[in-house]
Backbone as CSV, one residue per row, in Angstrom:
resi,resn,N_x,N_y,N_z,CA_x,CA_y,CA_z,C_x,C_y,C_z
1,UNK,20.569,-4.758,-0.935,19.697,-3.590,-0.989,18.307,-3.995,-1.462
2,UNK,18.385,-5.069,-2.690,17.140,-5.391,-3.176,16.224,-6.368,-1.830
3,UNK,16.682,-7.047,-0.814,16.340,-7.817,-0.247,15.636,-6.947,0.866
4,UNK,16.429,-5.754,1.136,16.015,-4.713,2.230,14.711,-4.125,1.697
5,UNK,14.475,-3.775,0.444,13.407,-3.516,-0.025,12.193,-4.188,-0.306
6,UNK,12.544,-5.321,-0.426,11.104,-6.185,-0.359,11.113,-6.437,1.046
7,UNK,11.646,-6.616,2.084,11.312,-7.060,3.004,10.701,-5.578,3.777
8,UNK,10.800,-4.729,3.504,9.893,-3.286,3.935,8.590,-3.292,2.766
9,UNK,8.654,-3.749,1.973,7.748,-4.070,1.024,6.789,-5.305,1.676
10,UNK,7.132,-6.112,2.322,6.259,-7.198,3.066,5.499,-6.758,3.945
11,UNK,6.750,-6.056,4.706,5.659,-5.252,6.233,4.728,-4.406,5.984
12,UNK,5.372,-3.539,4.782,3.628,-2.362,4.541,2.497,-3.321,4.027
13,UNK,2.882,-4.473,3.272,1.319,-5.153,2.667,0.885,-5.594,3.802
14,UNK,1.526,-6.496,5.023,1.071,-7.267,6.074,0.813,-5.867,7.011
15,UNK,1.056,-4.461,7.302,0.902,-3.699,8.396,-0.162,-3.173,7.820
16,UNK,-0.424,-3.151,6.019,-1.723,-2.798,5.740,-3.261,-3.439,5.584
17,UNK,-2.798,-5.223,5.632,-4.100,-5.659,5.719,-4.356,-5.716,7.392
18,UNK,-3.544,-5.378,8.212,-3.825,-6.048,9.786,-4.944,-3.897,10.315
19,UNK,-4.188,-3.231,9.559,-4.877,-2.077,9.254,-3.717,-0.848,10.394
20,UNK,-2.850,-0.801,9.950,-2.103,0.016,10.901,-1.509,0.453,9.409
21,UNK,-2.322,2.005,9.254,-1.971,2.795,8.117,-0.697,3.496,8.257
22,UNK,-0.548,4.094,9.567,1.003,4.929,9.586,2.126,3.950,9.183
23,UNK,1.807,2.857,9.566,3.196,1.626,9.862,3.581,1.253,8.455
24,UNK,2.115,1.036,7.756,2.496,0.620,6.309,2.694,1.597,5.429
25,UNK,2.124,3.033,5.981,2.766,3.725,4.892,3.968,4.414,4.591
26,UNK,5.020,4.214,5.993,6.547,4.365,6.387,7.018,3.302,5.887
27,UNK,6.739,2.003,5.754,7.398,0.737,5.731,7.445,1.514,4.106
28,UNK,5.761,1.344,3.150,6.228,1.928,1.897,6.756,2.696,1.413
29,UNK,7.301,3.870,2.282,7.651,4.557,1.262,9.381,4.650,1.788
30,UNK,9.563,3.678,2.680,11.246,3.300,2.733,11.524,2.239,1.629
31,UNK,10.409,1.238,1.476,10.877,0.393,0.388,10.983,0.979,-1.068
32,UNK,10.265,1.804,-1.401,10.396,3.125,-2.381,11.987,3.919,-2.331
33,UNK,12.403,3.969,-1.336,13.428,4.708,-1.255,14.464,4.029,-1.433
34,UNK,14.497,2.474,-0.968,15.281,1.299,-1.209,15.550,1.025,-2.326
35,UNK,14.422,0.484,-2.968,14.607,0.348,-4.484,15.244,1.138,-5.190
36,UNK,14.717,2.749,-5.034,15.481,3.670,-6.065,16.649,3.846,-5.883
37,UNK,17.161,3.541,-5.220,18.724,3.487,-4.494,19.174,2.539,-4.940
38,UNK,18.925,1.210,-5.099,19.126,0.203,-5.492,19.315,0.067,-7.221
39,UNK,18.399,0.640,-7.569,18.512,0.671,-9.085,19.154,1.604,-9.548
40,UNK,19.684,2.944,-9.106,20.997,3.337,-9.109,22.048,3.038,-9.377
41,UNK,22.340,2.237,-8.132,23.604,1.694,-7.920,23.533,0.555,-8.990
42,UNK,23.053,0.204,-9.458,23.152,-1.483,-10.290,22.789,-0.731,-11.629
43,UNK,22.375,0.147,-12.067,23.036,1.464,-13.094,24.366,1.944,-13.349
44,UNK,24.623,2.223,-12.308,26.314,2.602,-11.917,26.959,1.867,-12.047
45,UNK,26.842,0.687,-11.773,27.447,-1.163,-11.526,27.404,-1.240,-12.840
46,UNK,26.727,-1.102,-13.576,26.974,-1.750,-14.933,27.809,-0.364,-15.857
47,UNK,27.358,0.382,-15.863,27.993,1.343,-16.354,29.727,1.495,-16.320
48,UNK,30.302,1.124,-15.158,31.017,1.451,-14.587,31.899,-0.223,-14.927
49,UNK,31.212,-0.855,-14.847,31.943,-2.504,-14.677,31.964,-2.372,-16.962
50,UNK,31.714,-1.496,-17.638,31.928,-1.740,-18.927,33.278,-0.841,-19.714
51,UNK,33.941,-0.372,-18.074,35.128,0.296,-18.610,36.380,-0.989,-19.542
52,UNK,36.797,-0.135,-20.117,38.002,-0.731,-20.585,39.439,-1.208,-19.351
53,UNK,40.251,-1.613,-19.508,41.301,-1.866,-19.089,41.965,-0.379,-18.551
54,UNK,42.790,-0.571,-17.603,43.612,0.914,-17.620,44.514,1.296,-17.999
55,UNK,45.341,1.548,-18.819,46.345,1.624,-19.054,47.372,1.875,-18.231
């Protein structure tokens, strides 16, 4: 997930210096959406991975 996000994070910096504003500003704000999703889940992941045993 983290890898999906920088790599939409690459294309908006490179779709924004070549100057194609729509492209980079979809690319950003999926990598925005990536991340927060991402840091969620690896919230949850830890949260969740500090249970006890089950009885």
């Amino acid at each position: 997930m983290l890898g999906w996000a920088l790599t939409f994070l690459i294309i908006a910096l490179i779709a924004g210096v070549l100057g194609f504003g729509v492209v980079a500003g979809t690319a950003a704000t999926i990598a925005k959406v990536l991340f927060v999703v991402f840091l969620v889940l690896f919230v949850v992941g830890l949260l969740m991975g500090r249970r006890g045993p089950v009885a």
